[in-house]
C-alpha positions as CSV (number, residue, x, y, z in Angstrom):
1,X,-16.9,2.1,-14.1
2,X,-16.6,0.8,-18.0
3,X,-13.4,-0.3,-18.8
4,X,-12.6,2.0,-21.2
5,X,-13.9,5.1,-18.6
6,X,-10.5,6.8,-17.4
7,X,-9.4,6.4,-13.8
8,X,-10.6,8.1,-11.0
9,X,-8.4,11.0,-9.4
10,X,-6.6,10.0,-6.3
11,X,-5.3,11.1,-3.9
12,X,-3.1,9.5,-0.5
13,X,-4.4,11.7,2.9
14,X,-3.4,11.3,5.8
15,X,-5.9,8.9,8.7
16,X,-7.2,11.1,11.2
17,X,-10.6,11.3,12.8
18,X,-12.7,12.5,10.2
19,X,-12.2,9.6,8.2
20,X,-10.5,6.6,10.3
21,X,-14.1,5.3,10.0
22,X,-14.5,4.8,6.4
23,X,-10.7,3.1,6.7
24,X,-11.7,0.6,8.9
25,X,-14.7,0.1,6.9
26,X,-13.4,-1.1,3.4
27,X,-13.7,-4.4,2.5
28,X,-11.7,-6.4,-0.1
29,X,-13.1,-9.5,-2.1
30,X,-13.3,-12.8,-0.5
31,X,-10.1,-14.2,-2.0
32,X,-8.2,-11.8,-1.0
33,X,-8.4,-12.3,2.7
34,X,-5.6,-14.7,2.3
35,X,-3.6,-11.8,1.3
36,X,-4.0,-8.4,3.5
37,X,-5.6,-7.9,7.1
38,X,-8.4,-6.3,7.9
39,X,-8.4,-2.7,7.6
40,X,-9.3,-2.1,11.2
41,X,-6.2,-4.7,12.0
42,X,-3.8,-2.5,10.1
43,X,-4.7,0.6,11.8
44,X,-4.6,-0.4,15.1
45,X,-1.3,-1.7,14.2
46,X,-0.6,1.8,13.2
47,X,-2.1,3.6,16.6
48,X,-0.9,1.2,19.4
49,X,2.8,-0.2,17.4
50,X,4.4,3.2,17.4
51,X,6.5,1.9,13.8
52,X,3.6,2.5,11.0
53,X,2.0,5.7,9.4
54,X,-1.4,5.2,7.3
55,X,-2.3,6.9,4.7
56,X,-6.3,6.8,3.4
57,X,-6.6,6.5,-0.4
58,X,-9.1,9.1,-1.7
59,X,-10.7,9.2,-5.0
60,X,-13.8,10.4,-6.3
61,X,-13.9,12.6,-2.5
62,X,-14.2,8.9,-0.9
63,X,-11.7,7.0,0.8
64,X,-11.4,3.7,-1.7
65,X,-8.0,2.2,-0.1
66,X,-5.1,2.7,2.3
67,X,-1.6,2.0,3.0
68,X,0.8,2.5,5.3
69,X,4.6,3.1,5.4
70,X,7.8,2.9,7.9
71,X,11.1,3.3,8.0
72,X,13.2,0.3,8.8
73,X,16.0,2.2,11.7
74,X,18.4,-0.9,11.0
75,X,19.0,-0.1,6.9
76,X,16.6,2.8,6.3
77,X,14.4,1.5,4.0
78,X,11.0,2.9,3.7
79,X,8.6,-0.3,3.5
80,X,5.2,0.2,2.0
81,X,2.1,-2.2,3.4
82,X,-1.2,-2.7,4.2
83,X,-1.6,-1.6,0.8
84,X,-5.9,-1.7,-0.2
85,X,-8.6,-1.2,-2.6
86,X,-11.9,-1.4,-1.4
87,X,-13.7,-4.5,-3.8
88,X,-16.5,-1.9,-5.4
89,X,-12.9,0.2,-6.8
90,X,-10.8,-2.4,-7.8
91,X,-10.2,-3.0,-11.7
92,X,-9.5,0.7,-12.3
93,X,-5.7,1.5,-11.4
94,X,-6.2,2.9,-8.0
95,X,-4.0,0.8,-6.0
96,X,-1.2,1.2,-8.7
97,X,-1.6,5.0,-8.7
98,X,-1.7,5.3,-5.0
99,X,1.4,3.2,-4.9
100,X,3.1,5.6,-7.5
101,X,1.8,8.7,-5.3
102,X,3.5,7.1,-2.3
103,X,7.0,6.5,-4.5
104,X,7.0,10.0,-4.6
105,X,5.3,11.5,-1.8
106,X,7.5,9.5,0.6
107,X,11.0,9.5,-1.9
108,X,12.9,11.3,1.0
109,X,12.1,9.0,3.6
110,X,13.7,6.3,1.2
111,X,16.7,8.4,0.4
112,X,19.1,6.5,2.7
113,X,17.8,2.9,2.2
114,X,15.0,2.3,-1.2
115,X,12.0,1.3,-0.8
116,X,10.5,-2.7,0.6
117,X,7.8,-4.2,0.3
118,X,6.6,-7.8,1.4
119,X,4.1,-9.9,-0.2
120,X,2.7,-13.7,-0.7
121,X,4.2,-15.6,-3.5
122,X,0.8,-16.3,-4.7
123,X,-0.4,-13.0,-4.6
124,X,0.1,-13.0,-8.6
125,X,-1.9,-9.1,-8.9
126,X,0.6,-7.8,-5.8
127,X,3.6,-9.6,-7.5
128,X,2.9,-7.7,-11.5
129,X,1.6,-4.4,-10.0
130,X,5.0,-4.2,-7.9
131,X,7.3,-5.1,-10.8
132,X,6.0,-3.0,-13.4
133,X,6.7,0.2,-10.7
134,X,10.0,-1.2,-10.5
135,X,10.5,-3.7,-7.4
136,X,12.6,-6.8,-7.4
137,X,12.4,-10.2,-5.6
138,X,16.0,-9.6,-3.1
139,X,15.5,-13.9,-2.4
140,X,14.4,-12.1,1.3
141,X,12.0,-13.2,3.3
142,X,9.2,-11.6,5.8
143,X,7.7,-15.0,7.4
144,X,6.0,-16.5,4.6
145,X,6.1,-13.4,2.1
146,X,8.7,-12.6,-0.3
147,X,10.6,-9.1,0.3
148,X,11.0,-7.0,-3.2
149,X,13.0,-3.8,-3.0
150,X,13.4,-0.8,-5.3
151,X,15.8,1.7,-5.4
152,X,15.4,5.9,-5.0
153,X,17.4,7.7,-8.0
154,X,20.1,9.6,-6.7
């Protein structure tokens, strides 16, 4: 897609059979391995841990990316991860749109504690696509990534 070519339509839908497939099947470029699991990784995490919901990013009536979300029981933020483009859709504002749709899609779940995220410090695209929808560095930590939170309006 040219540069100048406006962004694809998307959509978040939920993972179920009819799709789990093309999930597992995305791939992201090389150097950003470092960065998020394997798709299949994160959905199993989803199945078998009993904490995560995914959510399949659609555009163009294909699955291009995927997230997933929970709700932390201890201070009831909603943390957002796993977050994915597929490397043939990347460039085009997918994974900052899907992030907006999941602001608002999931806003109630966040009511009672804002949203988290985590992330590597040198995951510079992660780190300017989560501040310009609002999130801030808390000083946190998540293991070796740094926790950025943002608050629901009331």
């Amino acid at each position: 897609m040219a540069d100048d070519a406006p962004s694809p339509d998307v959509h978040l839908i939920a993972v179920d059979r009819s799709n789990w497939r093309e999930v597992a099947d995305l791939e992201v470029h090389d150097a950003q391995r470092d960065f998020v699991a394997a798709p299949a990784r994160y959905l199993a995490l989803c199945a078998y841990d009993g904490v995560w919901t995914p959510l399949a990013i659609r555009a163009e009536d294909r699955i291009v990316g995927m997230l997933m979300w929970a709700v932390d029981p201890e201070d009831g933020a909603c943390w957002l991860g796993g977050v994915l483009v597929d490397r043939r859709w990347q460039r085009q504002g997918i994974g900052r749109r899907a992030m907006e749709l999941a602001l608002d899609r999931l806003s109630e779940e966040a009511a009672r504690g804002g949203f988290a995220l985590s992330y590597r410090p040198e995951n510079h695209a992660a780190h300017r696509v989560y501040a310009a929808l609002g999130f801030v560095e808390t000083g946190e930590t998540d293991g070796d990534e740094r926790v950025a939170r943002l608050a629901v309006p009331t």
